[in-house]
C-alpha positions in Angstrom: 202.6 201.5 140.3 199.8 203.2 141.7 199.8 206.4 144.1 198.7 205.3 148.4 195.7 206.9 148.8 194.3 206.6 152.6 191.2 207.0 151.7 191.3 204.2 148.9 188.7 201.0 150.1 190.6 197.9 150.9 189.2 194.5 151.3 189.2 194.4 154.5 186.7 197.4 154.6 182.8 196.9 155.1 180.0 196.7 152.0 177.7 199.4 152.8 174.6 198.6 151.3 172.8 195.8 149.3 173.0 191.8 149.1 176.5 192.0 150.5 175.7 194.8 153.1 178.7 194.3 156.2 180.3 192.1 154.7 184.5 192.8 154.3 185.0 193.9 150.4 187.4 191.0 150.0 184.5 188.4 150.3 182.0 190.1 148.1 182.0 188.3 144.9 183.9 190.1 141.8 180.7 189.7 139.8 178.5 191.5 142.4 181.1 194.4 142.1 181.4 194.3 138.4 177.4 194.5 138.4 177.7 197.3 140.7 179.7 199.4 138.5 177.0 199.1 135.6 174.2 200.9 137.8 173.3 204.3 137.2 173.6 205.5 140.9 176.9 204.1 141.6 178.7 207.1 140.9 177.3 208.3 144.5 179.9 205.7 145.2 183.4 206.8 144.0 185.8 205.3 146.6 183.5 202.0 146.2 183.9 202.4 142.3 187.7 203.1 142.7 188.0 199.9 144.4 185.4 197.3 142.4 187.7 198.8 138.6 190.5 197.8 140.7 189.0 194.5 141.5 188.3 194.4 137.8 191.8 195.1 136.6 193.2 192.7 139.0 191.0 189.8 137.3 190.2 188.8 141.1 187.4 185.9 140.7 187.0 184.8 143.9 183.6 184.2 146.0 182.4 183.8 149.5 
């Protein structure tokens, strides 16, 4: 089981940037985040990072 964090993104936060930009993290598409994680600047992201692997792990396929 994993640790609360209250810092941790949930879908029901905002993307901040790109294609997605304002839209809630739940209804971003799981290959947009996947993508995401690939780029070379993402790191600037962590807590967005932290929640598109967990979006990974969880397998979650689902698209807007």
């Amino acid at each position: 089981m994993r640790k609360y964090d209250p810092n941790a993104l949930t879908d029901s936060d905002s993307m901040p940037f790109g294609e997605y930009k304002d839209y809630l993290l739940g209804d971003v598409p799981a290959d947009y985040l996947r993508w995401l994680l690939k780029q070379p600047w993402a790191s600037k992201y962590p807590r967005l990072v932290e929640y598109a692997n967990k979006i990974g792990e969880e397998g979650d396929d689902d698209e807007i």
